[in-house]
C-alpha positions as CSV (number, residue, x, y, z in Angstrom):
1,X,-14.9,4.8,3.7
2,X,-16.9,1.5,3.6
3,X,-16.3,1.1,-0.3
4,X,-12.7,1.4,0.9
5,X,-12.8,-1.2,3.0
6,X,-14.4,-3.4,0.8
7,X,-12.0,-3.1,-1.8
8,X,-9.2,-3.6,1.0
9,X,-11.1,-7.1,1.7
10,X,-10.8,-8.1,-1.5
11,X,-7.5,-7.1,-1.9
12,X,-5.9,-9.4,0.7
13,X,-8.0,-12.2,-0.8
14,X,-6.0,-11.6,-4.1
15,X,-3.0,-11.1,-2.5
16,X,-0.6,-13.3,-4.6
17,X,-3.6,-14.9,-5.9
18,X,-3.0,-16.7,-9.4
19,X,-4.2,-15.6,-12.4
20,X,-5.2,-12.0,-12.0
21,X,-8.9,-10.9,-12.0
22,X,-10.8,-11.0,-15.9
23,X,-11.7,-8.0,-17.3
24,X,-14.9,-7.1,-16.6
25,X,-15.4,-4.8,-19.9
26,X,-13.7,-3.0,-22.8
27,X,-13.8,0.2,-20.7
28,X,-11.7,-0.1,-18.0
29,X,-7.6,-0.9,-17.8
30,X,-5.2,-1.5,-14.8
31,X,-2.2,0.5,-13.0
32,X,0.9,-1.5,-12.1
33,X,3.7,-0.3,-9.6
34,X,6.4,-2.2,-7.9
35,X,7.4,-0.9,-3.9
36,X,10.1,-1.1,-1.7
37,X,9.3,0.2,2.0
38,X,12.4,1.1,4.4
39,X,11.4,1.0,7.9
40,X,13.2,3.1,10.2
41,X,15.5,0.2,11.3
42,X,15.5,-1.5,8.4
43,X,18.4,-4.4,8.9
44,X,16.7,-6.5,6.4
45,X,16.3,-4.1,3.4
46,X,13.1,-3.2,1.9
47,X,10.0,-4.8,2.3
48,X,7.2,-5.1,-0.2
49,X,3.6,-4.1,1.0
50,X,0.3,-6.1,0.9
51,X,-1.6,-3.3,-0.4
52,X,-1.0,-0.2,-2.5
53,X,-4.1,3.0,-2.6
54,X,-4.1,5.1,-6.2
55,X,-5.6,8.5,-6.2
56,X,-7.9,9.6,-9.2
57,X,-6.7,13.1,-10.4
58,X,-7.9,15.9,-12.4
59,X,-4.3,17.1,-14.3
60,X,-3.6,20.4,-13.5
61,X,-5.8,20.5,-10.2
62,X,-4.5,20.3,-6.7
63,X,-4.4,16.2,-5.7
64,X,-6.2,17.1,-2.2
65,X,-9.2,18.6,-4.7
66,X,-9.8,14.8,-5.8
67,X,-11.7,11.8,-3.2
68,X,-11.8,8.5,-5.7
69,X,-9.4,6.2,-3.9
70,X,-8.7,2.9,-5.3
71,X,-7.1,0.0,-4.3
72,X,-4.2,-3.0,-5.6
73,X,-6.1,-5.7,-6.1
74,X,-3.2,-8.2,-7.2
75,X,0.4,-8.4,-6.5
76,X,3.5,-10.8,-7.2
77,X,6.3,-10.1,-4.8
78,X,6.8,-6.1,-5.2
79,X,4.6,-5.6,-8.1
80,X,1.1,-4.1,-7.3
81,X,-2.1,-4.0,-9.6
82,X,-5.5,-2.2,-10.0
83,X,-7.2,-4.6,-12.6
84,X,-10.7,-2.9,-13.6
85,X,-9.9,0.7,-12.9
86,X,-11.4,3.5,-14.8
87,X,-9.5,5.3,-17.3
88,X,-8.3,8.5,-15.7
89,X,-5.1,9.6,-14.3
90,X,-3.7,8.1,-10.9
91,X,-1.3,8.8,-8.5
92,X,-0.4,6.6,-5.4
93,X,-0.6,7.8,-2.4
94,X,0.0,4.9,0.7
95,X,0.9,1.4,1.2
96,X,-0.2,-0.6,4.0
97,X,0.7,-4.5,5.4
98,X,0.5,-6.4,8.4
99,X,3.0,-8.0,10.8
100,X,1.5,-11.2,12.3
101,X,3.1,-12.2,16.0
102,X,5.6,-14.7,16.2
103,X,4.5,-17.8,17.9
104,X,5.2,-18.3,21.2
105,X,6.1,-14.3,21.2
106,X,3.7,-14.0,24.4
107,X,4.4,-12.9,27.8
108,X,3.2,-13.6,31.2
109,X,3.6,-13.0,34.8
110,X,2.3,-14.1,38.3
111,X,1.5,-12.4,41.7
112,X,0.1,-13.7,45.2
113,X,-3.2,-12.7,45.8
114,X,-5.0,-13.5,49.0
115,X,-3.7,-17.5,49.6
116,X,-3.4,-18.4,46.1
117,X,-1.5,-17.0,43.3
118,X,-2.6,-14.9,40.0
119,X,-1.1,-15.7,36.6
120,X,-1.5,-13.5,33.7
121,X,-0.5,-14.0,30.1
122,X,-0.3,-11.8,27.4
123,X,-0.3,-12.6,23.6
124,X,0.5,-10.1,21.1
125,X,-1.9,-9.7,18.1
126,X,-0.8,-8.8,14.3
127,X,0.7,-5.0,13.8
128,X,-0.9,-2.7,11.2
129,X,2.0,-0.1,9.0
130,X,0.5,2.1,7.0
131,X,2.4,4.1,5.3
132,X,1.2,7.8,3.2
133,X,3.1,8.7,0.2
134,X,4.1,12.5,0.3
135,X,3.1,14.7,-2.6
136,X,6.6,14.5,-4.1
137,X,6.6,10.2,-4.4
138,X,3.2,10.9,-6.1
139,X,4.3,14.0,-8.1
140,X,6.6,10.9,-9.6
141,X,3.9,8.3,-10.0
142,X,1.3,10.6,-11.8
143,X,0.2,8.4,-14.8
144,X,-2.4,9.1,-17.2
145,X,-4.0,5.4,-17.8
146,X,-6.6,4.7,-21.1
147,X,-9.1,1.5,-21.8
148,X,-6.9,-1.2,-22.2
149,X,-3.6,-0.6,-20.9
150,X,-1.4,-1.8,-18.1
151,X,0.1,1.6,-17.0
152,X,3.1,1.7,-15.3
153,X,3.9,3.9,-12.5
154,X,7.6,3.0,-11.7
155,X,9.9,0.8,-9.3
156,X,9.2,3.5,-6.1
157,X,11.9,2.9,-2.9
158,X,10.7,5.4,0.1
159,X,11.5,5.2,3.8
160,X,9.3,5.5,6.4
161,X,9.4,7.9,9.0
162,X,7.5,8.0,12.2
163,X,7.7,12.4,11.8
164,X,4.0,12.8,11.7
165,X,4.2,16.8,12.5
166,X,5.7,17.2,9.4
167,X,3.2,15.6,7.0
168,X,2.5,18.0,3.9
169,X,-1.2,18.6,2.5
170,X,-1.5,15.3,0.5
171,X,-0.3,13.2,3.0
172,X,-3.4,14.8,5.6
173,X,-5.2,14.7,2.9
174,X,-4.8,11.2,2.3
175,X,-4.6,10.1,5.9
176,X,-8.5,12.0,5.9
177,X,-10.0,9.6,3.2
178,X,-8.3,6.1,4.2
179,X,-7.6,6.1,8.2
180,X,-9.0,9.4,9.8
181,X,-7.1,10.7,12.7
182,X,-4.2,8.5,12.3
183,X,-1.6,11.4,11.5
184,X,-2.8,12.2,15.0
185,X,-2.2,9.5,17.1
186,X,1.2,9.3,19.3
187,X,3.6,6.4,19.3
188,X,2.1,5.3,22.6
189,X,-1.0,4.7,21.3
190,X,0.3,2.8,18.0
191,X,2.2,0.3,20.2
192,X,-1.0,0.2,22.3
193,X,-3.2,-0.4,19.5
194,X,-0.8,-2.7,17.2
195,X,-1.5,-0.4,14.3
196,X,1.3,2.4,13.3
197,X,1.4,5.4,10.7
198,X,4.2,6.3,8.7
199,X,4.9,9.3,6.4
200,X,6.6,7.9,3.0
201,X,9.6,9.6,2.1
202,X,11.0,9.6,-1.5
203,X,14.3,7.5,-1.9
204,X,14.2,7.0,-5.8
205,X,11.6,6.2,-8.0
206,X,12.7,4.7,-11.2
207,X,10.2,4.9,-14.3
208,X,12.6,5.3,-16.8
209,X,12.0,3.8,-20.3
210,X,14.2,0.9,-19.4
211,X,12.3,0.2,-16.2
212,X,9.3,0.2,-17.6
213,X,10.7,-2.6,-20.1
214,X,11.8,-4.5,-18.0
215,X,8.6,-4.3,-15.6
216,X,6.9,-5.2,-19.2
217,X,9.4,-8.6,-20.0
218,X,9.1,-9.7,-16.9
219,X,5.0,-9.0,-15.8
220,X,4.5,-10.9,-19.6
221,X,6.0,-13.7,-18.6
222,X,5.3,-14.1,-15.3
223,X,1.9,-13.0,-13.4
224,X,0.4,-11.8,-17.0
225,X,1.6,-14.3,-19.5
226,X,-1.6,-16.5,-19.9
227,X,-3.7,-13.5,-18.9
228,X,-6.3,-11.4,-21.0
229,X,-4.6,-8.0,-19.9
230,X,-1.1,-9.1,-21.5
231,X,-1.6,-7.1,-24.7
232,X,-2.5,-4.3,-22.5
233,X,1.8,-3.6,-21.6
């Protein structure tokens, strides 16, 4: 759990950080995915997440046998990285970003008490959405990554839904190594605690050979084109 947190750390420093982290050997590679999250009112469209986790896999065992969770260390708008990863074969399985409160989005009230009178403001902090890919969204991101290589996972659209009782294995499973217990806790105590859990729900996850050219034109000449781990697409 601590490692996890570390890397979670680091990620937000490298949120839309520019250029993308050096290579730190000949042994290791990246994983590249672009998300769309739909909230369950979502009047705006999709929104991109801060932070994407991967899943190390053993093909052809159960996902929930594996523990090695990783995490995007880089992004431009949608598009996610894991620069430095082993070579292995990944899966995602959550995303996860953070709401900050609108200025002046406070509240307060005032009551007599004794001769004088009370007054009370509230402030509301920033709102944590985490959100756990079900086993069919990873199923669709499984991608077998060498020394090297950028691998891509797809352009992955899921909604969110707040239906925690009907979370399959991977999704517990997941919940269990990043955020313990939070499959668990009711609405009530989300909007107590500012921090809500979401079950991902596949809407389309395109990783077609034409999406993965285009992810490949336009990472090389954006976020990658001066960057050591260009001739990795």
């Amino acid at each position: 759990m601590k490692k996890i947190l570390l890397l979670l750390s680091f990620a937000y420093l490298s949120h839309c950080a520019s250029p993308p982290p050096v290579k730190t050997s000949n042994d290791v590679g990246a994983l590249a995915i672009s998300v769309g999250l739909y909230a369950p009112v979502a009047l705006m469209g999709a929104k991109a997440p801060e932070v994407v986790y991967f899943l190390k896999v053993n093909p052809g065992k159960p996902f929930t046998d594996s523990k090695e969770v990783i995490v995007s260390n880089y992004s431009n708008g949608d598009r996610f990285y894991a620069f430095n990863a082993k070579p292995g074969t990944y899966v995602a399985i959550a995303a996860f970003y953070k709401v900050s409160a609108a200025p002046g989005g406070g509240s307060s009230s005032s009551s007599n008490v004794g001769g004088g009178t009370l007054s009370v403001s509230v402030q509301p902090g920033p709102t944590d959405y985490i959100t756990f890919f079900s086993e069919q969204i990873a199923q669709t991101t499984l991608t077998e990554m060498k020394a090297g290589q950028v691998a891509y996972m797809g352009n992955l659209t899921a909604d969110m839904s707040l239906s925690l009782e009907k979370a399959d294995k991977l999704q517990t499973h997941s919940s269990n190594l990043i955020k313990p217990g939070a499959l668990s806790s009711s609405l009530g105590k989300s909007m107590l605690s500012g921090s809500y859990n979401y079950l991902g729900i596949l809407k389309k996850n395109d990783n077609s050979e034409a999406a993965k050219k285009e992810f490949k034109e336009t990472s090389s000449s954006k976020e990658l084109e001066e960057s050591e781990w260009k001739k990795g697409l």
